[in-house]
N, C-alpha and C positions, 0 to 999 in steps of 0.2 A: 495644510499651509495657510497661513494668516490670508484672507480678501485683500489687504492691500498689496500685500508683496506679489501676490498670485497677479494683480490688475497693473502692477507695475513691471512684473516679467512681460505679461501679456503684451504690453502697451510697445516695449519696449523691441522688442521680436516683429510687428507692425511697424516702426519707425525704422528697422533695420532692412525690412523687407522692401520699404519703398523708397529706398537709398535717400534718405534725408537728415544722416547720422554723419558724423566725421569723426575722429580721434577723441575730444572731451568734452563726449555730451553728459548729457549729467539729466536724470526725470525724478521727480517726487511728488508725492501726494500729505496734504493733511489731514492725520486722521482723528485729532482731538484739537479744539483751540490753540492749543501750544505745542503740540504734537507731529512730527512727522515721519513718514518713510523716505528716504531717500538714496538713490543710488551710490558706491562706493566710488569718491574720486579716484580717475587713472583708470576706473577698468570699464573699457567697452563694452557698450551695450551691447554689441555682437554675443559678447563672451561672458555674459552677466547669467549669474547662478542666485539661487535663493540667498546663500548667507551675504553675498554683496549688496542685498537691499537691508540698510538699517537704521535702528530708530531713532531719531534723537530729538532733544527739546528746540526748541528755534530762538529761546534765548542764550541758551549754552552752547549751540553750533559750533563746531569749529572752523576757520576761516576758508577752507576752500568749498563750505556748503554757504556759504554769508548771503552769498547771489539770493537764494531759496530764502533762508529763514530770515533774511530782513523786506522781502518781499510780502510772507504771509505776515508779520507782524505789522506790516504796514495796509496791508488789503485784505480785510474781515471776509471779500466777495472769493478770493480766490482758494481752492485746494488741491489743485495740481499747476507743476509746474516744468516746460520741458526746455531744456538750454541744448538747442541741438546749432548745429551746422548743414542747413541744407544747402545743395549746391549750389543753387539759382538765388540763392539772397546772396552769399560770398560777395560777388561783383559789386551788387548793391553796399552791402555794406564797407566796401574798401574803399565805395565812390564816398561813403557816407552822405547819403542824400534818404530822400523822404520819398517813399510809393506813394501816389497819389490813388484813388479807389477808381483802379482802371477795372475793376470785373465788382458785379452783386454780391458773388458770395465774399468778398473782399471786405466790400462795407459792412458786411451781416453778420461776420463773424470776426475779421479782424479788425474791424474799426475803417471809417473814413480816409483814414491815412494812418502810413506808419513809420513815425519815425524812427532814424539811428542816433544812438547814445553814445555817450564817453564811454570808453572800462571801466566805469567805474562803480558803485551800489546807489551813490546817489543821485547820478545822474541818469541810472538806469529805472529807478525808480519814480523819478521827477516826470522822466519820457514817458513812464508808463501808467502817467494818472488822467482816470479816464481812457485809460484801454487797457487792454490784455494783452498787446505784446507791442513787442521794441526788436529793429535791428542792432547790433552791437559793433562799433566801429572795428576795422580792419577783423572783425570776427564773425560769431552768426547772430542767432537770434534766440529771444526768451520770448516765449507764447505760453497764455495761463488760460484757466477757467474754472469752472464748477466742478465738474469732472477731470477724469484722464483723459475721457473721449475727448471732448471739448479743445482741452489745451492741445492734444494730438491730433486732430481735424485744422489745428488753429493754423500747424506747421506745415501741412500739406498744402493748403490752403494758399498763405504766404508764401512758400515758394513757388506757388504757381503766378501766383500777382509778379513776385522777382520775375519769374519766366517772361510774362507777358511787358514786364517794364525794359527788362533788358532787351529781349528783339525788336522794342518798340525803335529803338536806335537803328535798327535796318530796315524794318519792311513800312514804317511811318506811324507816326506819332501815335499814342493811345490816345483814345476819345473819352477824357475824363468824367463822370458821372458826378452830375451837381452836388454840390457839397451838403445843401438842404434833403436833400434825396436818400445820400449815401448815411447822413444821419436818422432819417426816419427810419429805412433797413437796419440799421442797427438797433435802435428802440423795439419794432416791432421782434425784432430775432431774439433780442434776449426779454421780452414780457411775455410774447407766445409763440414762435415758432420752434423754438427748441426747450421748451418749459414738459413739454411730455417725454421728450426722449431723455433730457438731462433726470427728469426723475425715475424715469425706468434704471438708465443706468446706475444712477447713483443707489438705486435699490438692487441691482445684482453687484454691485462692488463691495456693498455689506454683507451681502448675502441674501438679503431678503427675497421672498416671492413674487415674482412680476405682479401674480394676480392677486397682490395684498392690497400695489398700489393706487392711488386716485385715480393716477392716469391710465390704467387700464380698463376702469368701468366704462368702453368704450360702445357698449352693447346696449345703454340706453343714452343713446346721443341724439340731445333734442333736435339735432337737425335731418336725425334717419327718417326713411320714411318706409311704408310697406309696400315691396315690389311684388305683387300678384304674379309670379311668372317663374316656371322650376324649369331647366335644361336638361338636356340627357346626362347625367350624374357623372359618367367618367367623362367627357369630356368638359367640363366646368371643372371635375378635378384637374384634371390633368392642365387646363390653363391654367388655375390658380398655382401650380409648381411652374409651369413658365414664368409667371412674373416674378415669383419668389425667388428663382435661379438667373431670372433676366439682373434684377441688383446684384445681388451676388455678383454675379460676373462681369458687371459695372466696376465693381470693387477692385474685384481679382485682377482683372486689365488694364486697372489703372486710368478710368476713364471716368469718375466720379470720385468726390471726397465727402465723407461722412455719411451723412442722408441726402444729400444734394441729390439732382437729378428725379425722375419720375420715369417709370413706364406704362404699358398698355397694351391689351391685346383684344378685339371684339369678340365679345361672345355670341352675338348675331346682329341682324341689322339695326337694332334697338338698342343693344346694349352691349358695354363693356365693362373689361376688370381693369381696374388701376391699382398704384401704387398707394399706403397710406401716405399723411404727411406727417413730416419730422420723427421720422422712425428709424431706426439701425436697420438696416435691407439685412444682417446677420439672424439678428433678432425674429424677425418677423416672421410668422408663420404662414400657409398659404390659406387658410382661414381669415387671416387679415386682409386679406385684400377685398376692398368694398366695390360692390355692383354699382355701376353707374348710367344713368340713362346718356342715349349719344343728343338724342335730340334739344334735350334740357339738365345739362350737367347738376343741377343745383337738387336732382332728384339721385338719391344714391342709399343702399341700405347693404345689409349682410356682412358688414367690415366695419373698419377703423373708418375715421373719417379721411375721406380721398385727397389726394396732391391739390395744393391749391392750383394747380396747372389743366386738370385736368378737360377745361373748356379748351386750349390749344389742341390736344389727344381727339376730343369730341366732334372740333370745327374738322377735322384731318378726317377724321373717319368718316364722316357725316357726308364730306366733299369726294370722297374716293371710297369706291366700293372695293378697289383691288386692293385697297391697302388693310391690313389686319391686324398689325404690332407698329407701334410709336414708340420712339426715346428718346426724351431728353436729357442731354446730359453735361457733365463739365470736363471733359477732355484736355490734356495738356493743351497742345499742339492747336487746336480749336481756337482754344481758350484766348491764345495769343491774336489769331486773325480776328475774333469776334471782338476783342478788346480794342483794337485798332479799325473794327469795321471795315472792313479788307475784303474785296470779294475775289475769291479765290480761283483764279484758273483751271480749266479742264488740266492736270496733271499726269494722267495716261488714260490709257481707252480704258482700263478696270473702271475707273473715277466715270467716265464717259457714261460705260453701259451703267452702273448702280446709282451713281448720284443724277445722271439726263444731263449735265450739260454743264457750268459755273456754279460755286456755292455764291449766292446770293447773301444780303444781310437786311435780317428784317428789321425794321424801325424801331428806336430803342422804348421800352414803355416796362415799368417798374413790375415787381413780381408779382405771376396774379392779378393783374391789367388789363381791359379792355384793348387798350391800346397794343399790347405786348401779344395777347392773341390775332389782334390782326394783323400786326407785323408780319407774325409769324406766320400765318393762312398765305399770305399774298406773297411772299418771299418762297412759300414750296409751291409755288404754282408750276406745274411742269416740272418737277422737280421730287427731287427722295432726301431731300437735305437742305438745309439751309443755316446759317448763323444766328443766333437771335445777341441782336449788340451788348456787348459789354457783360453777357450771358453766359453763353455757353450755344451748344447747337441742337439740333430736332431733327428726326433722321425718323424714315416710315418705309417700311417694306412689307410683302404680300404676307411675310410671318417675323416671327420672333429671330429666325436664325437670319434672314435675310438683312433685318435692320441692324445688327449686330456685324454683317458685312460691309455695309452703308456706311455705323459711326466709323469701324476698322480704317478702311480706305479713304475718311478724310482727316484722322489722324496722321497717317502715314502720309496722304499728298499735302497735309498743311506742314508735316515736317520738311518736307523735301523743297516747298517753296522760302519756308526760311531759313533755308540753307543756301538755294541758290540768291536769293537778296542778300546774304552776310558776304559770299564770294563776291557779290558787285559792288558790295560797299567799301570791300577790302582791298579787292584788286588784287585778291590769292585765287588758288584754285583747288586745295583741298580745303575741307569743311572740317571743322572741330571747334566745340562746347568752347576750348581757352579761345579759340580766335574771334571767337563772338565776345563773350566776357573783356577780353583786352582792349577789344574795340568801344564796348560800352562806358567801359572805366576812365577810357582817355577823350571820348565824347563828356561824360561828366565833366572830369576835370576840367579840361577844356572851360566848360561855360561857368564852372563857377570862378576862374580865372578871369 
């Protein structure tokens, strides 16, 4: 089977998995300047088979692909492209209003803000200059990039922003991240943060060898250094598959999007493994995970080069001997109370005994900060969890299985309290997704009225 078609089933099977498809989505990739694959209008991605993905020119398109091919002709940067419906922009876009960059990976990946457009190509296209995606009035959204990854990270991503914009109408306002800020995170994401992973992938979408790439000659990286110091062999193995299964299943539960998030597990009092950065956790092998010293992060060898987070992982371990596994992450449900900076109430005695007591919210300071690791140090004081603003959250437990309980149960108690804020904003008393939504839609209106 052709690489594109295969990475546009692929692609497509993921987007259906994480319910952020509706009735007439539609995903395509370019595979020559003028060139594209594209999915067959009318047929659900659910139900999508090889012969429904096909090729056509993008000057000759015919008019229910127009969306696509007058997008690439107009944006040399982009070669995928996904027109989906996720659930949590809907509202948004009915309100037709503009997200502001209430979350990091928000500015990093979908731009500062994102506006909604007309139905229309040229107003869709007018919206989308200078970023990679647009909400579409009374409908969803087109999100693009380099990749399929990219464009389909772009929609997870996005609607999780909708998530956090819409409950921002119950549980109180988001706390918008400065405009000059959310712009620098975007510069920096697309010249280096994701410049190693987009080329990996875009060399298994061809077909090529990871180990052809540039970005793989990771083994002489001028900032390694040599760690004198060999561990008892199976258990060095056997953490390096912890961490490698720890992303994974970051993925799999839906509790991270794309390479977002970082984990960590000590290898003894000196030293830990971490996550690389800007890596597919699918990808990664457990070879890649770099050795990191606890006491001076900035010494690290045997791996890729480490999460740029990894001074937060080091300040945790450093401060607590019981704790052995860290994760950071981007969690729906989180995602929403960290964007609002909300400290969260003890929610049952589960939350009590694993998180110690209220999630706190560390001080907000950009990725990779001085600032954003203290936040974060002082915010788990007493604690196995806390927020990091406009972030995402950082959860530590005595091992791997145990923080993995930690993120669990503050997913689950941040759902439950935006559920009981939407029942008091309402003045109902059962809970559901439209009653939130309707509430938000007629909150908009309202103000632009």
């Amino acid at each position: 089977m052709n690489n594109n078609i295969q990475t546009i089933l692929d692609y497509a099977k993921r987007l259906v998995a994480e319910g952020v498809v509706g009735a007439d989505d539609m995903i395509s990739m370019r595979f020559e300047l003028n060139e594209m694959y594209i999915t067959k209008a009318g047929v659900k991605l659910a139900d999508l088979t090889e012969e429904d993905v096909i090729k056509m020119n993008i000057f000759t398109a015919e008019t229910e692909y127009k969306y696509h091919s007058e997008i690439y002709k107009e944006r040399a940067d982009i070669n995928a492209i996904c027109q989906c419906y996720p659930k949590w922009v809907m509202p948004v876009a009915k309100a037709g209003v503009t997200i502001p960059a209430v979350l990091d990976d928000m500015a990093q990946i979908v731009g500062p803000t994102c506006k909604t457009s007309a139905d229309d190509i040229a107003s869709i296209i007018k919206t989308l200059k200078g970023r990679n995606s647009c909400l579409v009035k009374d409908k969803g959204c087109i999100t693009s990039g380099r990749t399929m990854d990219e464009a389909y990270t772009c929609v997870l991503v996005l609607d999780k922003a909708s998530h956090c914009f819409v409950a921002s109408s119950v549980i109180g306002e988001n706390k918008i991240i400065n405009g000059l800020e959310a712009r620098l995170m975007r510069f920096i994401y697309k010249t280096k943060y994701s410049k190693k992973n987009q080329e990996n992938l875009t060399a298994k979408q061809e077909g090529a060898s990871a180990e052809n790439t540039t970005a793989e000659k990771s083994s002489a990286d001028k900032n390694a250094v040599v760690i004198n110091k060999t561990w008892e062999n199976d258990k060095e193995v056997e953490l390096r598959q912890v961490i490698k299964d720890s992303g994974v299943g970051l993925l799999a539960e839906n509790l991270v999007q794309g390479t977002w998030g970082n984990t960590a597990v000590r290898l003894d009092k000196d030293y830990m493994l971490v996550t690389p950065t800007g890596l597919d956790y699918i990808a990664l092998t457990p070879e890649d995970m770099p050795v990191v010293q606890i006491s001076d992060p900035s010494v690290w060898a045997h791996g890729k080069k480490p999460t740029s987070e990894r001074k937060i992982h080091a300040a945790i371990l450093q401060a607590r001997d019981e704790i052995n596994a860290t994760i950071h992450s981007h969690p729906i449900f989180c995602s929403v109370l960290a964007s609002a900076r909300i400290e969260l109430p003890v929610m049952s005695e589960e939350m009590q005994k694993l998180v110690g007591g209220t999630c706190r919210v560390g001080a907000y300071g950009l990725p990779g900060t001085k600032k954003l690791k203290q936040g974060t140090v002082e915010a788990m004081q007493g604690r196995n969890a806390c927020f990091m603003a406009n972030h995402g959250v950082f959860c530590a437990g005595k091992d791997m299985d145990e923080a993995f309980e930690i993120i669990r149960i503050m997913e689950k108690s941040c759902y439950e309290y935006i559920q009981q804020c939407t029942l008091k904003a309402t003045g109902q008393e059962v809970y559901s997704d439209d009653l939130l939504f309707d509430y938000f839609v007629e909150q908009k209106t309202a103000k632009k009225k």
